[in-house]
PDB file of the backbone (N, CA, C, O) and the ligand in Angstrom, with CONECT records:
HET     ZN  A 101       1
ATOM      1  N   UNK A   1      14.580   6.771 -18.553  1.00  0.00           N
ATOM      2  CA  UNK A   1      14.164   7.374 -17.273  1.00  0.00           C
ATOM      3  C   UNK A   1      12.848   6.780 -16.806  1.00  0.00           C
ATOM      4  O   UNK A   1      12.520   6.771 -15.620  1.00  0.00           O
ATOM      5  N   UNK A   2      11.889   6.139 -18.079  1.00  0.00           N
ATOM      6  CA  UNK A   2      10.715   5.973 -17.295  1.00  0.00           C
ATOM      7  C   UNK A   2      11.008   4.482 -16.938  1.00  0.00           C
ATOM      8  O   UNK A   2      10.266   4.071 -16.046  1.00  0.00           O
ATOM      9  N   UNK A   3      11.631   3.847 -17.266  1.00  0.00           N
ATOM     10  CA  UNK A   3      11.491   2.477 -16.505  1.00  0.00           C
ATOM     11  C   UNK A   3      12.117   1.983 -15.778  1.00  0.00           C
ATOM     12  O   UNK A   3      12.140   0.773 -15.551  1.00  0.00           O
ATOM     13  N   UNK A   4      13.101   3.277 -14.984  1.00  0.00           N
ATOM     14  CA  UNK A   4      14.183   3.431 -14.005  1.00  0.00           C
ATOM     15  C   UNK A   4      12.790   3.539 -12.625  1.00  0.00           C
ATOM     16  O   UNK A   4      12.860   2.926 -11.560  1.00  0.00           O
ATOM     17  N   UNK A   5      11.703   4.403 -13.008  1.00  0.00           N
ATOM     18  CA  UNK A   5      10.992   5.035 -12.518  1.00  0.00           C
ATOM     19  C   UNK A   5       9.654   3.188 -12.274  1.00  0.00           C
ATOM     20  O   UNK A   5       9.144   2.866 -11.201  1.00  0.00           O
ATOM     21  N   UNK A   6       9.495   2.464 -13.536  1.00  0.00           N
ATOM     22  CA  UNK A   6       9.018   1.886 -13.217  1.00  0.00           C
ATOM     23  C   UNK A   6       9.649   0.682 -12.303  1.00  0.00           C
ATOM     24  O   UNK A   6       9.055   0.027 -11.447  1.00  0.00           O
ATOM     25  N   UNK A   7      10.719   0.592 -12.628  1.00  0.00           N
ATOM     26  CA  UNK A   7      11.537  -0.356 -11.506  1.00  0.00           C
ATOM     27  C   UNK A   7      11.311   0.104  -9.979  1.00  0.00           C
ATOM     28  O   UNK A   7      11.455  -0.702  -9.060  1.00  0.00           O
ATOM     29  N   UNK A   8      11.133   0.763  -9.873  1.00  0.00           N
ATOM     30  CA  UNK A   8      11.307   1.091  -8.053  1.00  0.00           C
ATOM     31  C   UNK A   8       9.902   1.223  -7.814  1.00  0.00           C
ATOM     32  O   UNK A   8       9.559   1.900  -6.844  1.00  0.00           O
ATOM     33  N   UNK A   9       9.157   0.764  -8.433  1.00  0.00           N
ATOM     34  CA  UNK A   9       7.648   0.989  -8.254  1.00  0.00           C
ATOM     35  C   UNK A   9       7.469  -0.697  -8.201  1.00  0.00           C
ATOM     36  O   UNK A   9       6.553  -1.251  -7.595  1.00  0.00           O
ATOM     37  N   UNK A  10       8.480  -1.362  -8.921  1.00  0.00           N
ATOM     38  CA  UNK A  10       8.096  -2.859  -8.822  1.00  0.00           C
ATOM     39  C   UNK A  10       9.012  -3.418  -7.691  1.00  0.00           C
ATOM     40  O   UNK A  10       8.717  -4.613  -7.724  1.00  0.00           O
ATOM     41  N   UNK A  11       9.635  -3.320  -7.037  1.00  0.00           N
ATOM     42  CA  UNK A  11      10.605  -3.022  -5.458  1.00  0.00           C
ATOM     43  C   UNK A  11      10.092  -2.387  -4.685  1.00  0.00           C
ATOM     44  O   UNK A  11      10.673  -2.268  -3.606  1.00  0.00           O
ATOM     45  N   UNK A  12       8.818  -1.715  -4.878  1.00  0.00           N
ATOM     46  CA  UNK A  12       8.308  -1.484  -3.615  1.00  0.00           C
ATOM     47  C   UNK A  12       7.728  -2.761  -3.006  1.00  0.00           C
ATOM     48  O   UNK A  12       6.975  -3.425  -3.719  1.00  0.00           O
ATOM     49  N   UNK A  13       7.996  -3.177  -1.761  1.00  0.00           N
ATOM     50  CA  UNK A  13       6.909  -3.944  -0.878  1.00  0.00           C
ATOM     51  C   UNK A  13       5.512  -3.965  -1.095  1.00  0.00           C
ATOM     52  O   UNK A  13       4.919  -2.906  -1.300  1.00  0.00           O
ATOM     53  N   UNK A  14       4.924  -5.037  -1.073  1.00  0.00           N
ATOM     54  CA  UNK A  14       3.304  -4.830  -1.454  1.00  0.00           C
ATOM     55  C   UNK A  14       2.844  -4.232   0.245  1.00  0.00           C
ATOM     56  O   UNK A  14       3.393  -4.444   1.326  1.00  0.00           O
ATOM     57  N   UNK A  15       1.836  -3.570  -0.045  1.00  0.00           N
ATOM     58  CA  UNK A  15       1.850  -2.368   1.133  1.00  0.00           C
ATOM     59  C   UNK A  15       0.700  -3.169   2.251  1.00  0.00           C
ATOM     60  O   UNK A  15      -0.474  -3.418   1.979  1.00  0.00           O
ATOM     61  N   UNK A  16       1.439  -3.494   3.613  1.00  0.00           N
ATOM     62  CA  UNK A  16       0.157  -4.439   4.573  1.00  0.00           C
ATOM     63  C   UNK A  16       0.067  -3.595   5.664  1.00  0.00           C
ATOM     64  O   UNK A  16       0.903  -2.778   6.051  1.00  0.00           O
ATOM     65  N   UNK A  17      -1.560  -3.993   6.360  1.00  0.00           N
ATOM     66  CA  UNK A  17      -1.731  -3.033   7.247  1.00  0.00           C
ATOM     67  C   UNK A  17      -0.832  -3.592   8.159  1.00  0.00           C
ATOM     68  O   UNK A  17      -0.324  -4.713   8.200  1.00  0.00           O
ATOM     69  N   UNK A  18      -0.693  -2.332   9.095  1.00  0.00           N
ATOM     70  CA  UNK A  18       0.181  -1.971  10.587  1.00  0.00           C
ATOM     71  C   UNK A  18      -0.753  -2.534  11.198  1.00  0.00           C
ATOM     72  O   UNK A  18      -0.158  -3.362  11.888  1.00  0.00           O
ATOM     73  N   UNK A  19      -1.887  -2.640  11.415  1.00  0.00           N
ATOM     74  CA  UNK A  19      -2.583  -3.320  12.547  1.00  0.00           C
ATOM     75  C   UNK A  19      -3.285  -4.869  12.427  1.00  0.00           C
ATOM     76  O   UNK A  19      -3.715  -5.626  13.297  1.00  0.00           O
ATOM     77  N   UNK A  20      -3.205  -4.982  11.013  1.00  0.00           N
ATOM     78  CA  UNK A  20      -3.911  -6.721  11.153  1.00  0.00           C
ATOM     79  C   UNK A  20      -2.641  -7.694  10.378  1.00  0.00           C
ATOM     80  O   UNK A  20      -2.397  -8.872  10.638  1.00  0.00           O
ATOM     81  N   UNK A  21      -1.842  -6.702   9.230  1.00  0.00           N
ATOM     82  CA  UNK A  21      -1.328  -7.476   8.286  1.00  0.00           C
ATOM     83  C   UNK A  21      -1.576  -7.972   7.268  1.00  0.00           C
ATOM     84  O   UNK A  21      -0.849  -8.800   6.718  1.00  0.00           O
ATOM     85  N   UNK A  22      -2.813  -7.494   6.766  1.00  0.00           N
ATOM     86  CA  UNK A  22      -3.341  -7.894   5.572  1.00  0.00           C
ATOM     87  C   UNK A  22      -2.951  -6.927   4.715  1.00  0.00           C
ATOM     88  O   UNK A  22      -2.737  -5.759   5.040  1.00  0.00           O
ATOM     89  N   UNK A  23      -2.860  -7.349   3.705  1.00  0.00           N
ATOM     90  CA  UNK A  23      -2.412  -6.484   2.236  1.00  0.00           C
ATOM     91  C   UNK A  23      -3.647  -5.593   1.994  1.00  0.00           C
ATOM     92  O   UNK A  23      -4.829  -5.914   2.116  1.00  0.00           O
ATOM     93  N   UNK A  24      -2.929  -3.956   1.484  1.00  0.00           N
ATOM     94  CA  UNK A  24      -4.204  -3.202   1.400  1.00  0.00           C
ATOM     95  C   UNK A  24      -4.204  -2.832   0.107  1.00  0.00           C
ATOM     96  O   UNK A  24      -3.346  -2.219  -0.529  1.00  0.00           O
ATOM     97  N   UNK A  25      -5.173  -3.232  -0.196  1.00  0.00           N
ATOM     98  CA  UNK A  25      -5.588  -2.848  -1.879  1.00  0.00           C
ATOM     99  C   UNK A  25      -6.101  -1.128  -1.660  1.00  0.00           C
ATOM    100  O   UNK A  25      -6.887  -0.565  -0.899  1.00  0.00           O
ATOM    101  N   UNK A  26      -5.063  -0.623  -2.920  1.00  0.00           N
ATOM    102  CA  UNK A  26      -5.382   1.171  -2.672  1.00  0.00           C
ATOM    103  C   UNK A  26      -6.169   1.213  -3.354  1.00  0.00           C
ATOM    104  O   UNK A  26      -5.824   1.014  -4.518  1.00  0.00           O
ATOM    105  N   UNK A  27      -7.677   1.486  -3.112  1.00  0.00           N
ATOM    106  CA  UNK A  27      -8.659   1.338  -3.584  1.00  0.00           C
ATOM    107  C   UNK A  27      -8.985   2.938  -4.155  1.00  0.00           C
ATOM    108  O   UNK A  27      -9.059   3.385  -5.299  1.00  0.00           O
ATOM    109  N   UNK A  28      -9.108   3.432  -3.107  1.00  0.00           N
ATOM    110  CA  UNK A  28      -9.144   5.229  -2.789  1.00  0.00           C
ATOM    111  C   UNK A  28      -7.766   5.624  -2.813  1.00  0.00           C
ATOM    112  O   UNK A  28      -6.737   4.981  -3.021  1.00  0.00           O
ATOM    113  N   UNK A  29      -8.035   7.113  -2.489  1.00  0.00           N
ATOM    114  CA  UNK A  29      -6.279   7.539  -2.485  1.00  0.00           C
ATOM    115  C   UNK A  29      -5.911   8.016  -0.630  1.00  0.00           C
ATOM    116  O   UNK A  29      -5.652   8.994   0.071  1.00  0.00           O
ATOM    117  N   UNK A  30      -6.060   6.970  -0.578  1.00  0.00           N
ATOM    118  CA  UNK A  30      -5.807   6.523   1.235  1.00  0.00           C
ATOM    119  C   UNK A  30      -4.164   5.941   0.949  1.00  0.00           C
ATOM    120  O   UNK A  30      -3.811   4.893   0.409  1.00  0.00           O
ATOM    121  N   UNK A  31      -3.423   6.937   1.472  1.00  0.00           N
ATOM    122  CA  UNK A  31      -2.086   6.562   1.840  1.00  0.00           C
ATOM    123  C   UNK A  31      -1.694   5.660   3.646  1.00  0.00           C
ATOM    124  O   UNK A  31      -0.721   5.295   4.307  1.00  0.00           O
ATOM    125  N   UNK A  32      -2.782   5.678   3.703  1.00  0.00           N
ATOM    126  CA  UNK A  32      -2.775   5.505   5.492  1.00  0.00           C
ATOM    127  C   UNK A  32      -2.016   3.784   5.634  1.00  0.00           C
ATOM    128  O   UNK A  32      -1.866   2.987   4.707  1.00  0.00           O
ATOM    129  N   UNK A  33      -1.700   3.623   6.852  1.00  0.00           N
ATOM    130  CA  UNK A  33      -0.702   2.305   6.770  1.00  0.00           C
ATOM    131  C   UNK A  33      -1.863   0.904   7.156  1.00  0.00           C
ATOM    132  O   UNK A  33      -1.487  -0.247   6.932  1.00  0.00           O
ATOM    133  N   UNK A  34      -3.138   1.157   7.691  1.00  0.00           N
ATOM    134  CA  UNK A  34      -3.837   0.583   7.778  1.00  0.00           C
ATOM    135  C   UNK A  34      -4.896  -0.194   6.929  1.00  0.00           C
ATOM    136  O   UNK A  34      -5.420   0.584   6.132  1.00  0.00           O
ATOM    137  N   UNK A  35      -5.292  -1.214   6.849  1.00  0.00           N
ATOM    138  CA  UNK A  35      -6.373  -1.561   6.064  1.00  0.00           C
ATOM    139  C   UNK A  35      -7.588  -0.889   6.111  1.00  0.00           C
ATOM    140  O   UNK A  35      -7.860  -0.162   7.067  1.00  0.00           O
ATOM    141  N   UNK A  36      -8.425  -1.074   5.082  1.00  0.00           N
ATOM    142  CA  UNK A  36     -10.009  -0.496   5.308  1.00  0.00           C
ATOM    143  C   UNK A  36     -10.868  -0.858   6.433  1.00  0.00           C
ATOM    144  O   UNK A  36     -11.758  -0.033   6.637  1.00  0.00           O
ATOM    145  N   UNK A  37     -10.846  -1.904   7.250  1.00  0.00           N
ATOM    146  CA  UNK A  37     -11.326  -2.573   8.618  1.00  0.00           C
ATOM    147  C   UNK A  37     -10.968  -1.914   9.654  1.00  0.00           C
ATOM    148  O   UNK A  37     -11.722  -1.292  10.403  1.00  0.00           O
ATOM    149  N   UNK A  38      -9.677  -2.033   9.751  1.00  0.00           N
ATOM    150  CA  UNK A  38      -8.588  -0.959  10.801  1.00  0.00           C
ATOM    151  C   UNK A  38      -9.127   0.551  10.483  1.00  0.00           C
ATOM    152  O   UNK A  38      -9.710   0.990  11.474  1.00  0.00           O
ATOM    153  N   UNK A  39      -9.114   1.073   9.868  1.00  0.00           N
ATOM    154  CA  UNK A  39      -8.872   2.739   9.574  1.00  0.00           C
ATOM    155  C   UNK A  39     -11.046   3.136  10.125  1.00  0.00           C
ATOM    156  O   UNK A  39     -11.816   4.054  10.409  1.00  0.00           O
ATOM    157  N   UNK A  40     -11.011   2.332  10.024  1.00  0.00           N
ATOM    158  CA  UNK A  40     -12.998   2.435  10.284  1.00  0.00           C
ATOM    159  C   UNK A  40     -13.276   2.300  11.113  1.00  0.00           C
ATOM    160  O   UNK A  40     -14.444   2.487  11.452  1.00  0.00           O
ATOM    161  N   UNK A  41     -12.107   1.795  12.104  1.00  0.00           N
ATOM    162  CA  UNK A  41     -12.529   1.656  13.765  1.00  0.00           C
ATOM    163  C   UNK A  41     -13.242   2.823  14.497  1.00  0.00           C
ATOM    164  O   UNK A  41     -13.541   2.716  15.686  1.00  0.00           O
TER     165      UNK A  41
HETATM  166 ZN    ZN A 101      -6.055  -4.079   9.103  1.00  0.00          ZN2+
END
């Protein structure tokens, strides 16, 4: 079960912002679709 669990965690898409396209490193626990640049506007 757990590496059913880790498989779909490695199939997720690496997660890019909606507004520039850059890949967002989850630094914090910011689910938001934006990067850290974008979201600070
Ligand atoms: Zn951005």
């Amino acid at each position: 079960m757990v590496e059913s669990i880790v498989e779909f965690f490695k199939n997720l898409p690496p997660k890019a912002c909606a507004t520039c396209g850059n890949d967002i490193e989850e630094q914090h626990e910011c689910y938001s679709n934006t990067c850290e640049s974008c979201t600070m506007v």
